[in-house]
N, C-alpha and C positions, 0 to 999 in steps of 0.2 A: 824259279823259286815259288811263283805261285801258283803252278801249275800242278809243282808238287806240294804243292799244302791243300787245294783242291782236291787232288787224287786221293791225299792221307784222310780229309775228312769224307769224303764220299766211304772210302773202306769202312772208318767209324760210323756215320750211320748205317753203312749195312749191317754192320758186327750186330750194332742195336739193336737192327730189326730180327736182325737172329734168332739172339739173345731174347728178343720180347715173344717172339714167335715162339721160342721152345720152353720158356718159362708157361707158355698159354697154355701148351700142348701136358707139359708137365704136369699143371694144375687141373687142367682136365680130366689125363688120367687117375690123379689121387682123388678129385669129387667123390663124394661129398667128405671133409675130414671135420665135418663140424655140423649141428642143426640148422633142417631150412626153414626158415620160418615161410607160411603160407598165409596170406593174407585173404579173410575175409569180411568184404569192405559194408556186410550187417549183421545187427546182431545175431548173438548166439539164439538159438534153436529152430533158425529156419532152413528152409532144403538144401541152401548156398552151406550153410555151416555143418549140415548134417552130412551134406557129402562130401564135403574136404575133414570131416573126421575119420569118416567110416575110409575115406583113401589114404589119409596118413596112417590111420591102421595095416593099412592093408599093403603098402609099401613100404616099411619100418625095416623088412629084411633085406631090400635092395638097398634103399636110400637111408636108413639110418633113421634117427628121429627126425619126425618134425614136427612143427611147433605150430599151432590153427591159432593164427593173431587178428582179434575180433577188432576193427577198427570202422562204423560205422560213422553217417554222416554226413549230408548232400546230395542224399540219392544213390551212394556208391561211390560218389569222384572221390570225399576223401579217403578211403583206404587204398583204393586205384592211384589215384596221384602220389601217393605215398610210396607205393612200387613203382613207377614209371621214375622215379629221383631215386632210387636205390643205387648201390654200385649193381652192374648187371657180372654178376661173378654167381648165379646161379644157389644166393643164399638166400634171397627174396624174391616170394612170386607171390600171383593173385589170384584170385578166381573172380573171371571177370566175366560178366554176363550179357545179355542183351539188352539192358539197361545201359549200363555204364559204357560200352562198348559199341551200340549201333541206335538208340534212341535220345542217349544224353547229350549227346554233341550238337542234337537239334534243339533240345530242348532248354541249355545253357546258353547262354549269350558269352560267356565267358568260362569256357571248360578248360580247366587249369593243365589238361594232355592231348596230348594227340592220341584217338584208339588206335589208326594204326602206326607210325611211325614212333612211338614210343614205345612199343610193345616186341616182344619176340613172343608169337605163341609157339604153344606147348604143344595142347590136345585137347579137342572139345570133348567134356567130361560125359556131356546126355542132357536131351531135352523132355520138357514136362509140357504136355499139350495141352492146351483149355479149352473150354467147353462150353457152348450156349447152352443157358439154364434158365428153366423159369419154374413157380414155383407149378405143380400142377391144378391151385385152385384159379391162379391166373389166366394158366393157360387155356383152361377150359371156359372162362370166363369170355373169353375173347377171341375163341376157336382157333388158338395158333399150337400146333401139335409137331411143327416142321420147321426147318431154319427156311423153309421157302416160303411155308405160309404166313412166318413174320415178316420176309421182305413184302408181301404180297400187301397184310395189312396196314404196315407203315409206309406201301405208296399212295393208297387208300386213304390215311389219315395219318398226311403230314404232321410231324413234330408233336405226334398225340403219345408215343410213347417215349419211356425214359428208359434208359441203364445206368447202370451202377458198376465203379472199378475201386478198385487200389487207389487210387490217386492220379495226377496227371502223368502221361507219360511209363503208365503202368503198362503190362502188356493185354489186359482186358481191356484198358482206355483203346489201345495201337490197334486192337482186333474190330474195338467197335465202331471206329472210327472209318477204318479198313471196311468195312464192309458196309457202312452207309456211302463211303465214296467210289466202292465199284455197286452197289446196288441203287445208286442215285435214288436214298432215301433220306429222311434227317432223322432224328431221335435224339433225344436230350440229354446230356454228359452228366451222371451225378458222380463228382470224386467224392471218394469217403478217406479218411486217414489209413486206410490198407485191407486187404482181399480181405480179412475175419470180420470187421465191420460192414464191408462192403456186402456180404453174405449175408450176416446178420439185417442189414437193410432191407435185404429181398426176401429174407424168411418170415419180415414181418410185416411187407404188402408196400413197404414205400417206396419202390421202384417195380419195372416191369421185368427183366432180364439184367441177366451180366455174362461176360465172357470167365468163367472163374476157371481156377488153378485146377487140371485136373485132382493133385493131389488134396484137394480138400473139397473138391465136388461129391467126388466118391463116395463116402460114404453118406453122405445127406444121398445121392440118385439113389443109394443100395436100400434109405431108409425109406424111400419115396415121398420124401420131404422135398425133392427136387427134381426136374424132368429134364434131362438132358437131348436137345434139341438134333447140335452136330456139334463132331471136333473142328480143331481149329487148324488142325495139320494137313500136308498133303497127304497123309495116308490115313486111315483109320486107326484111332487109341489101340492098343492092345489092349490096353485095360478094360474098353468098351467099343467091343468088335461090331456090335449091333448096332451102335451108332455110329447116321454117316456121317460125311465129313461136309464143312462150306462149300467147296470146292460139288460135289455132289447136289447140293442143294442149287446150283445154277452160277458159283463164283469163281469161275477156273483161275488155277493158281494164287487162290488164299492160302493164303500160309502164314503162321504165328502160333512160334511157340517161346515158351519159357527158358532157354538153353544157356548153359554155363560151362566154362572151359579154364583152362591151367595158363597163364601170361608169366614170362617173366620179362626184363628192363631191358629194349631196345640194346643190342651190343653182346647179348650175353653169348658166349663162346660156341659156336655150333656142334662143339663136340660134347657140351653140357647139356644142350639141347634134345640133342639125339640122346642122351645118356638117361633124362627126365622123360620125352618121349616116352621110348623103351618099357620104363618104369609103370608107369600112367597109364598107358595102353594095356601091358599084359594084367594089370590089378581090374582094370574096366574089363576085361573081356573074362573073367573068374565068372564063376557060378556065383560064390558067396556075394562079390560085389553087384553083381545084375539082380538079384534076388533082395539085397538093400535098397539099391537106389526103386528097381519095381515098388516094395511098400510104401515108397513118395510118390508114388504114378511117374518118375522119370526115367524113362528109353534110352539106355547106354547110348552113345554114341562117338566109341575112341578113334583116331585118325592120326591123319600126317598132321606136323605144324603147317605144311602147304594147304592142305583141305581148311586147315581152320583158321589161316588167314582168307584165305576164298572167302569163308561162311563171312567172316567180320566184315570183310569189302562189298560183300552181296549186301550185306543185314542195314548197313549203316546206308548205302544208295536207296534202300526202298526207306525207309524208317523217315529218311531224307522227304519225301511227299508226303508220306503217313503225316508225318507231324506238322507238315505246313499247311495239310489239308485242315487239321484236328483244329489250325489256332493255339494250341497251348503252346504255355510256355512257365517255366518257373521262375524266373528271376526280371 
């Protein structure tokens, strides 16, 4: 008798798992039968927000509507955390950057997620590379014309110059931080409340350089209101092919950029994945989309969710020293 009440329930959980298996499958194939909302975790009108519009435009025919939900606050964790607690059924995702994703976790004492095991990524959407800047009355002031001739003179005269970022934890902070600890120099951290001030700082003589946002460097270098030194990526800007890189200037293997990518909630169904993928990819590799995100200085970069977990596991291991080098911390 209880051998067969054992057997009867074993049958019943398998029926279940069936059952929950082809219910999965089902729902998979009907995605999306409703709007997905896309989460992005600051405000409205910065390159995060600009390019999760111009893609939910640009996806509408595949995926349906989707809805750009500005949820800013903590640096990025709270719109972030707010998609990691989602149901992961593919109707909530985020655009999660290298912020919230590979320098927050160091920079929190208590990060309300995990970046990766809370996470199913999607596809890294494209990165925006920065730029050593100085102003040219500066530079000429203090004969630094080169990202070499600044590490030159800052070993020269310790802790005589300053920079200027976004704030802690910013990716100008991460670059300069980065590059006084493989060029074993020091230079003084000035945060400003975000890259426009931070800019503004240097435009008006109160710091010496900054690592700034390609996309807003640009046109200050075009007006020659700013002297773009080298980028910050392993390869040369497109957008400023004539400038070298760190890496060039004597720092192999500096690299730091701005890059931001598609998450949705740990669990979510691998065939909504591949289905989001798909999507996300073929709208990133358009003419029309690469020619948008170019007007912000950012460098498409669509891929497997495999590549853009990689990127997250690489990003968050080095960021891991970056920031214990840096001392910062926000909380």
């Amino acid at each position: 008798m209880n051998r067969r009440r054992a057997l009867r329930a074993v049958g019943v959980i398998a029926t279940l798992g069936v059952v929950s298996s082809f219910s999965h499958r089902v729902a998979a194939q009907a995605y999306p039968t409703k709007p997905i909302r896309l989460v992005v975790p600051y405000p409205p009108g910065g390159p995060l927000d600009t390019a999760a519009r111009a893609l939910a435009d640009r996806v509408k025919d595949t995926l349906g509507i989707i809805v750009v939900d500005n949820r800013p606050g903590a640096g990025g964790n709270l719109g972030v955390d707010h998609v990691a607690k989602s149901p992961p059924d593919g109707y909530s995702l985020v655009i999660g950057a290298v912020a919230t994703h590979a320098v927050n976790p160091w920079l929190f004492s208590k990060l309300p997620y995990d970046p990766v095991k809370d996470f199913a990524p999607i596809t890294l959407i494209a990165h925006v590379p920065n730029v050593l800047v100085m102003t040219p009355e500066r530079s000429n002031q203090l004969g630094i014309r080169s990202a070499r001739e600044l590490i030159d003179y800052a070993r020269k005269n310790p802790a005589r110059l300053n920079y200027a970022s976004g704030g802690n934890g910013s990716a100008g902070h991460m670059a300069g931080e980065l590059m006084k600890s493989q060029a074993k120099i020091s230079a003084v951290h000035i945060p400003y409340a975000g890259a426009a001030p931070a800019q503004l700082g240097l435009l008006a003589g109160q710091t010496d350089f900054m690592f700034d946002n390609l996309a807003s460097a640009t046109a200050q270098i075009k007006a020659g209101k700013l002297r773009a030194l080298a980028a910050t990526t392993a390869q040369r800007a497109n957008a400023l092919p004539d400038v070298p890189t760190m890496a060039e200037a004597g720092l192999p293997g500096f690299d730091v950029s701005t890059w931001f990518g598609v998450f949705a909630p740990a669990g979510t169904p691998r065939d909504i994945v591949t289905r989001l993928n798909a999507a996300f990819t073929t709208a990133l590799r358009s003419p029309e989309m690469r020619e948008r995100l170019a007007r912000m200085g950012a460098e498409p970069a669509p891929g497997t969710p495999e590549q853009f977990s990689e990127l997250v596991r690489s990003e968050l291991s080095k960021y891991q020293s970056v920031v214990k080098f840096s001392g910062a911390r926000v909380d």
